[in-house]
C-alpha positions in Angstrom: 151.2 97.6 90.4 152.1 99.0 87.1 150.9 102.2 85.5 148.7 100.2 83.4 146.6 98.3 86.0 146.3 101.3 87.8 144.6 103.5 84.8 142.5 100.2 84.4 141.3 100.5 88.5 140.7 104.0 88.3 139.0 103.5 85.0 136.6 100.9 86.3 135.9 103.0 89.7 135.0 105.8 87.4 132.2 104.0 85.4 131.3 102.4 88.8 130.7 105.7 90.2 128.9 107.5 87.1 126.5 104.1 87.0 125.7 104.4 90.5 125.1 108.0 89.9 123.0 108.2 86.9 120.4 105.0 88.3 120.0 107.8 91.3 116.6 109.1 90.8 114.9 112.5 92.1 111.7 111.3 93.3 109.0 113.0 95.0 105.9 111.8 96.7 102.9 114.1 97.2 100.2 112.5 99.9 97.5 115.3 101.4 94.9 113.2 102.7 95.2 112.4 106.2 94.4 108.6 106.3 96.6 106.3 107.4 95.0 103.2 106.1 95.8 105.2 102.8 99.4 106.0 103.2 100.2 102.2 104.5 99.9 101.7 100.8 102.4 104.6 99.9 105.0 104.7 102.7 106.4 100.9 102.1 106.8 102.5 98.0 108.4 105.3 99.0 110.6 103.7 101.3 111.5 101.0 99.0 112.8 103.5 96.5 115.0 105.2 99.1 116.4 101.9 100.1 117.0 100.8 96.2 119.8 104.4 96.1 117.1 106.0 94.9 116.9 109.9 96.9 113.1 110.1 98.0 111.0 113.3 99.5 107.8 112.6 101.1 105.1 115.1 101.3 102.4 113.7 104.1 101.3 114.4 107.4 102.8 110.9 108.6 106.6 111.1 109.6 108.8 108.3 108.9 110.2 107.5 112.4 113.3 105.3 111.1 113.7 106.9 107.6 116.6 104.9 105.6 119.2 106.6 103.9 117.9 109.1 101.0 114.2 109.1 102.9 113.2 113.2 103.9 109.9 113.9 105.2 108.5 117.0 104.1 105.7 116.9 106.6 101.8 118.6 106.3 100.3 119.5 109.2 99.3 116.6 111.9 95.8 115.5 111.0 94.8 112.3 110.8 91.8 110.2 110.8 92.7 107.2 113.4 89.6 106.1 115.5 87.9 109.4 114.8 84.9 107.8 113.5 82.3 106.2 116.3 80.0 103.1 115.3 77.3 105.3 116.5 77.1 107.8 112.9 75.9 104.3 111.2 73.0 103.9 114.0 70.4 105.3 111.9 69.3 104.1 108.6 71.6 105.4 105.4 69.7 106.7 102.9 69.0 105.1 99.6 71.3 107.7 98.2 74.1 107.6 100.5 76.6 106.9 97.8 76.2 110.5 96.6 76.2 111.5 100.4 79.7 109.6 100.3 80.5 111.9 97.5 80.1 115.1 99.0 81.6 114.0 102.0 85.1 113.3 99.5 84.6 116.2 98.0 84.7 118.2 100.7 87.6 116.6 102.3 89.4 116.9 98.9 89.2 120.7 99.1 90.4 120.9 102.8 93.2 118.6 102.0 94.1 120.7 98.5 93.6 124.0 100.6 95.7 122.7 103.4 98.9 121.2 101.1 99.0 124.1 98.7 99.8 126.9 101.5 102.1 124.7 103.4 105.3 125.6 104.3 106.2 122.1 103.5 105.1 121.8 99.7 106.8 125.9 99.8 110.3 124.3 100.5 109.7 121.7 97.4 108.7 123.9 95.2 112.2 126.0 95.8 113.7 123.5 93.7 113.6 124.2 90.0 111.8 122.8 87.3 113.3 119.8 86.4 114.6 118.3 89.4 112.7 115.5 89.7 112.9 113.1 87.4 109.1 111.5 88.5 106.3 112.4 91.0 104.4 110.3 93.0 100.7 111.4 93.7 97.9 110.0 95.2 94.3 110.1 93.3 91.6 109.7 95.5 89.4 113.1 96.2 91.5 115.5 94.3 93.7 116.3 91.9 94.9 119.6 92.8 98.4 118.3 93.2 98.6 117.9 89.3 99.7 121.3 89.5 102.8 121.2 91.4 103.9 118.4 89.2 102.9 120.6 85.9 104.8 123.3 87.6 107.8 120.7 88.6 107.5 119.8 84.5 108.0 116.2 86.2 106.4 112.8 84.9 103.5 111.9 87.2 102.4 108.3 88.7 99.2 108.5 90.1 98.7 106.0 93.1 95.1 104.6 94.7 95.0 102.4 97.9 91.7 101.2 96.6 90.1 100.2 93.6 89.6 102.6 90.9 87.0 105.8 91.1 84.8 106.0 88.6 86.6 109.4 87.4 89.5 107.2 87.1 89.2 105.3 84.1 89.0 108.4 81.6 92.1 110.0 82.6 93.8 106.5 82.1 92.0 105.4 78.8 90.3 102.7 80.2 87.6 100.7 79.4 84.5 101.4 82.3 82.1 98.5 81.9 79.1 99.2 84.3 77.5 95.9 83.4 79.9 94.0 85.6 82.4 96.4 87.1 81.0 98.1 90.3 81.3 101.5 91.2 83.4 101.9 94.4 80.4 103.1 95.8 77.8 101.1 95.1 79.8 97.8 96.6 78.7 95.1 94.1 80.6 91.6 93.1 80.5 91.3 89.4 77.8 89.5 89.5 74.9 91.9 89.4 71.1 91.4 89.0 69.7 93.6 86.3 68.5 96.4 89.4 72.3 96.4 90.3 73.4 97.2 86.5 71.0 99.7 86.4 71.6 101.1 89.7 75.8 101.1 89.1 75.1 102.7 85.3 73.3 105.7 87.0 75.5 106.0 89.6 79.1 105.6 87.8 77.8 108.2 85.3 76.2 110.3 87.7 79.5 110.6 90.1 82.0 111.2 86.9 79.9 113.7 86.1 79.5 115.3 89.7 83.4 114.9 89.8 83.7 117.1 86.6 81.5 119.9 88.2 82.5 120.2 91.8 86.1 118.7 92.1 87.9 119.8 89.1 85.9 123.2 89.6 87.5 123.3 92.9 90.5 122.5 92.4 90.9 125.1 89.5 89.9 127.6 92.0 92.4 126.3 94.5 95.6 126.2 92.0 94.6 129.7 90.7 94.8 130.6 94.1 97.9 129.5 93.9 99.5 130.2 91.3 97.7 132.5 88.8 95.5 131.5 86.3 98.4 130.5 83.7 98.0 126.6 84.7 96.0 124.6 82.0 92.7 123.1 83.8 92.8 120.2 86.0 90.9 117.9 84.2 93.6 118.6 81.2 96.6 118.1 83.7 95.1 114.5 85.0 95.2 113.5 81.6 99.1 113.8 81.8 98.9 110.7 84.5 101.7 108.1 83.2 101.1 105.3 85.4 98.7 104.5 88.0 99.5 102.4 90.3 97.0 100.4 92.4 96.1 98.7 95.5 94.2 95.9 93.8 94.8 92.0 92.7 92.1 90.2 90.4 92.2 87.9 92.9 90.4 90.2 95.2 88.1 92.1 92.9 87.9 90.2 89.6 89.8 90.3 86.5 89.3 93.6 84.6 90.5 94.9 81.1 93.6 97.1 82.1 95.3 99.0 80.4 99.3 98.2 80.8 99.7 102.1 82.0 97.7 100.9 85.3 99.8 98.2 87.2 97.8 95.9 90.1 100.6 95.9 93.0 98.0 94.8 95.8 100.2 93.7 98.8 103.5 95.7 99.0 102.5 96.5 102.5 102.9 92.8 103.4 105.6 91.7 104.9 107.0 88.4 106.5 105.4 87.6 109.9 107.2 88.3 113.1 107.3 86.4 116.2 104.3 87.3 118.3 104.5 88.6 121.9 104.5 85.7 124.6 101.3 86.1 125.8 99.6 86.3 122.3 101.8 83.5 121.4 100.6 81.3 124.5 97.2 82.1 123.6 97.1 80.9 120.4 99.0 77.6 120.9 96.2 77.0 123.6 93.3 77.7 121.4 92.7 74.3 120.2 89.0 75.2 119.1 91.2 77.6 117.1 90.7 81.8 117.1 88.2 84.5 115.9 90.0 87.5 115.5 87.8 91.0 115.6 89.2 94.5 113.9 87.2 97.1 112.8 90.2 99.0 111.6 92.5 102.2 112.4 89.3 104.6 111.8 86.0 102.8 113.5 85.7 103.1 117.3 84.5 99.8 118.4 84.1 100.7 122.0 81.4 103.5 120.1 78.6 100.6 119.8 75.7 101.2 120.9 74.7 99.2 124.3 72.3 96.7 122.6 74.8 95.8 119.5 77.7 95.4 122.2 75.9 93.5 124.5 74.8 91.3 121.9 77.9 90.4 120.1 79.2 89.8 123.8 76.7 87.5 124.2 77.6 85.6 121.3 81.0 85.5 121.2 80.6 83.6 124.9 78.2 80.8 123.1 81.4 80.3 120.8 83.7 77.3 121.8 86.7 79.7 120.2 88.9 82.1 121.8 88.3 85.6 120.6 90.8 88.6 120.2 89.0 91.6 119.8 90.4 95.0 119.1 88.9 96.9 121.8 90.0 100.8 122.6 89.0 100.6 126.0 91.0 99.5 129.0 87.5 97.3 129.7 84.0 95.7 128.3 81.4 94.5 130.2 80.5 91.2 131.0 83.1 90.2 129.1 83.2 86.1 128.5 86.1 83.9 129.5 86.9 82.8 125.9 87.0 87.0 124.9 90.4 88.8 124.8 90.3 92.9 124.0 93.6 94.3 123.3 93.6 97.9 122.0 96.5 97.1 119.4 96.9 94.0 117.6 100.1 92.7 115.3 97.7 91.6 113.1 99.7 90.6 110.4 101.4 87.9 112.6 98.4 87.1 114.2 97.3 85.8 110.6 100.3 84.0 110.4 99.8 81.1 112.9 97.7 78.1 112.2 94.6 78.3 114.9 93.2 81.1 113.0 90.2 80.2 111.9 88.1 83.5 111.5 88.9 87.3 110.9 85.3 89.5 111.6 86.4 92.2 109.6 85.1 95.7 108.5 85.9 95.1 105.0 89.2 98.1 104.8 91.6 96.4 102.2 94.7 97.0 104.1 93.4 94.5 106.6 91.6 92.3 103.9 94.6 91.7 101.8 96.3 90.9 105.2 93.7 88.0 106.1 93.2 87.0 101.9 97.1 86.5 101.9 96.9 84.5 105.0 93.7 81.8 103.4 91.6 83.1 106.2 88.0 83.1 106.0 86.2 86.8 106.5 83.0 87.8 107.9 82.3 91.3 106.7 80.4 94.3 108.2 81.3 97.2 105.6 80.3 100.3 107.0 81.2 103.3 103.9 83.5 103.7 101.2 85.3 101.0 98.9 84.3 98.4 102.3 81.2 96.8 99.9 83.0 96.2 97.0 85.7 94.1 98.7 83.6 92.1 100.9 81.0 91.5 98.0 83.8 90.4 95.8 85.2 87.6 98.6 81.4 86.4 99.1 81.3 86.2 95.0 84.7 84.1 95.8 83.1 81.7 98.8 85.5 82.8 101.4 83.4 85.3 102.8 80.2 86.3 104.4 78.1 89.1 105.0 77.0 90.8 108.3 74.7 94.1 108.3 75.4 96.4 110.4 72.0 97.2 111.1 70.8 93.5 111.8 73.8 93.6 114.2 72.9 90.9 116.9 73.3 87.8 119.6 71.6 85.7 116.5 72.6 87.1 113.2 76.4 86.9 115.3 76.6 83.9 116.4 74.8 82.4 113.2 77.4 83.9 110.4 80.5 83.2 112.7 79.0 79.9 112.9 78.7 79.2 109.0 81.3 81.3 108.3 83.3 78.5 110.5 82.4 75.7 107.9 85.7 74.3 106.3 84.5 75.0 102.9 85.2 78.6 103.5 88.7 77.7 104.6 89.1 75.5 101.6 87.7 78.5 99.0 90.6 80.8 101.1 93.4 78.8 100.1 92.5 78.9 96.8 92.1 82.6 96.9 95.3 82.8 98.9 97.1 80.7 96.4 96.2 83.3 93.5 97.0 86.1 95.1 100.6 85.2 96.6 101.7 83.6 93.0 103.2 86.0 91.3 106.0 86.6 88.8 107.5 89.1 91.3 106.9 90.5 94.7 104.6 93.4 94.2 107.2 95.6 95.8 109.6 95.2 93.4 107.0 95.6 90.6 106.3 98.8 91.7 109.7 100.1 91.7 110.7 98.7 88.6 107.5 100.7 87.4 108.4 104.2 89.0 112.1 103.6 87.9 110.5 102.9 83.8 108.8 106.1 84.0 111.3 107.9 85.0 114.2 106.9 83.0 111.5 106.9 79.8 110.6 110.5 80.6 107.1 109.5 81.5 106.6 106.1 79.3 104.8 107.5 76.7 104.3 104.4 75.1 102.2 102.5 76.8 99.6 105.4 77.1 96.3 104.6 75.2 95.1 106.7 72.6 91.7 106.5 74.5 93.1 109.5 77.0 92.8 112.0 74.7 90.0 111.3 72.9 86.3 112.5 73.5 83.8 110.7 75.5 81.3 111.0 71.9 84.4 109.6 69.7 86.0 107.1 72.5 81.9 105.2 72.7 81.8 105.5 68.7 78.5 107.6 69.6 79.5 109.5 66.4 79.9 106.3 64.2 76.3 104.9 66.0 75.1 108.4 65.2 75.8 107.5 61.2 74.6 104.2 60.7 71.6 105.3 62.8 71.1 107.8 60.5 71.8 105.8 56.6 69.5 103.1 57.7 66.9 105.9 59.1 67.5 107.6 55.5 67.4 104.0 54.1 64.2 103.1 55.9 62.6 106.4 54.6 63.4 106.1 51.4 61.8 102.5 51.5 58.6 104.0 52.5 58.8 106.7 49.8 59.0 103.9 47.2 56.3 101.9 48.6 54.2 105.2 48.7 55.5 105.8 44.9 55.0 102.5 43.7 51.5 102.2 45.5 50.5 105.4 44.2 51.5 104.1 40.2 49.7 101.1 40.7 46.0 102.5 42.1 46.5 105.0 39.2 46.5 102.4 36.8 43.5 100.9 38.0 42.0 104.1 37.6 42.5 104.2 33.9 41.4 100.3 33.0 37.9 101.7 35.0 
């Protein structure tokens, strides 16, 4: 090989190497809150990045236990949230204004979480590093935002992330539009379809929370960071304003088309991944299920062996009237008069489960990891939404004809066995498909949307461009209430000075009357 060639080898090595070395990002991802559910939205993200060369640390209380190459866990303390809730805390009637009960109940969980991740010895050990050396930060925003700080601190671009739809305190820091007329608050639970009481009822309430969020959370979390690190920080409701990119467990198929902005990206899904062969017993069972299967999961936090006596007893009751086999999530080793046709295993490969064709049926809770598993899959859902963003993704799949309702409350042999029955009807199945269909056709997989996303940001320096104008305006100039205030007031001047004329000319008139007597 001649001196030539070999300058052009090492030549081309060189660039090879300096390519491979500047598309390395710095990327950290900050999760507090100690759901699992949540951070099965976040950990196939973060481990995606690691596995595109990209070198990834991970601030959570959940531990990778195969991390690939470039994957470090910088771990919070163990808490987390798995079966910790028993059926019985929904026995008694909610209140009318639960929702705000819902509120404090994230609010304080926010603080603990924000309390708990700024004094750990975990987020101490990232913030050794200097400013600078990350090129892009990945945060959750759910009850908090206390986290803004490290990344102002970091002087790092920030993506926020939300494994459900978007909190009514959301939209501002994004600049998008909040329509209450047809988009629900998380907490009320609505389709877009509302009767006027529902319009009215989501107006008070999404204004009402934003405003609650202003005065307790951001309050809180000031108090927190100052804690923390002195009171030279800018507030936190300025710092959430610096959000990039959101990125967001959603699909319109799911929850309805909404007027996004392109700084918030739908990339519902990027937990799901091809189904794997089942167990042999599983598979067995479902092969012999000619009347096809129901499949029953409340989820990774609802204790389903917590019913109460008479609601156990009476779904028992009806799942043995069905001509189905059953599979039911069960965290017990044993159920009482359990039916032939009834199956309780205390973990189920649910994904896979989806995956094979005598499915008829998922009796669901309404959690949208487990939704978007069963929507992907065409399978019809009966929901029993117990708190948080359960409503608002069952009512959506009703508005869509692949779902039903079941209250919790009305929880019973009858209202059982009656819903699983309709829900059974093939129309359901057909309206699934079509569902299905919409949400797996995309341009790419949602996986590789995301990454292409956090990979913009960062080599952009935090994509200023695509940020609306709307983020940094005030809530009087962003609803035109200043322009509304105007006009109101020329055609109030206008109107008045029409009645002064009138007066005037009415006045001239009975004066010359006065004079011809």
């Amino acid at each position: 090989m001649s001196d030539n060639q070999v300058y052009k080898w090492l030549s081309l090595l060189a660039v090879i190497s300096l390519t491979g070395t500047a598309s390395s990002l710095k990327i950290l991802g900050m999760f507090a809150h100690p759901s699992i559910s949540h951070f099965k939205f976040f950990h196939p993200i973060m481990r995606g990045l690691a596995e595109a060369g990209h070198s990834v640390d991970v601030l959570s209380p959940f531990p990778d236990k195969e991390p690939p190459s470039g994957y470090t866990d910088y771990l919070l303390p163990s808490s987390n949230l798995s079966d910790a809730i028993p059926l019985t805390e929904f026995e008694r009637p909610l209140p009318f204004l639960f929702h705000y009960a819902e509120f404090y109940m994230l609010y304080v969980a926010g603080k603990e979480a924000c309390n708990t991740t700024l004094n750990s010895e975990a987020l101490a050990r990232i913030l050794k590093h200097p400013p600078g050396y990350y090129d892009v930060i990945l945060t959750e925003h759910f009850n908090t935002d206390c986290l803004m700080s490290v990344a102002h601190v970091l002087q790092a671009p920030v993506i926020g992330m939300s494994s459900c739809a978007l909190m009514p305190w959301h939209y501002e820091r994004m600049g998008a539009p909040l329509i209450p007329s047809y988009i629900s608050a998380l907490f009320m639970g609505q389709s877009q379809e509302m009767s006027f009481a529902g319009r009215l009822g989501n107006w008070i309430t999404v204004h009402s929370i934003n405003m609650l969020y202003r005065m307790f959370s951001f309050s809180a979390a000031d108090a927190l960071i100052r804690q923390k690190f002195g009171p030279g920080l800018p507030s936190t409701q300025a710092m959430v304003r610096n959000t990039s990119l959101m990125l967001l467990n959603q699909h319109f198929s799911l929850s309805g088309p909404k007027p996004l902005p392109p700084n918030i990206i739908e990339v519902g899904g990027v937990h799901l991944k091809p189904a794997q062969p089942l167990p042999d017993d599983l598979q067995q069972l479902l092969n012999k299920a000619t009347k096809g299967v129901i499949l029953i999961s409340w989820g990774s936090q609802l204790r389903a062996s917590s019913l109460s006596e008479a609601k156990r007893d009476g779904m028992v009751r009806a799942i043995g009237r069905l001509e189905q086999q059953v599979i039911w999530k069960w965290e017990n080793d044993t159920l009482p008069n359990k039916p032939d046709n009834l199956h309780i295993l205390k973990w189920l490969p649910q994904r896979d489960i989806f995956a094979h064709p005598n499915v008829k049926l998922f009796l669901s809770h309404g959690g949208l990891m487990g939704t978007s598993e069963a929507v992907s899959s065409g399978i019809p859902i009966v929901g029993m939404p117990m708190y948080g963003d359960q409503s608002l993704n069952i009512e959506s799949l009703v508005q869509r004809g692949m779902a039903l309702r079941l209250d919790f409350h009305k929880l019973s042999e009858k209202t059982v066995y009656e819903t699983l029955t309709k829900a059974l009807d093939p129309s359901f199945k057909a309206k699934a498909l079509a569902v299905a269909s919409a949400y797996n056709s995309r341009v790419q997989p949602p996986l590789e949307t995301a990454i292409w996303w956090v990979e913009h940001v960062a080599e952009t320096k935090g994509a200023p461009l695509i940020q609306p104008s709307a983020v940094h305006l005030s809530r009087f100039v962003y609803y035109s209430l200043d322009v509304y205030l105007v006009a109101i007031s020329v055609l109030l001047l206008l109107f008045i000075a029409c009645v002064g004329l009138r007066r005037i000319c009415r006045g001239g008139k009975a004066a010359t009357k006065l004079k011809r007597k």
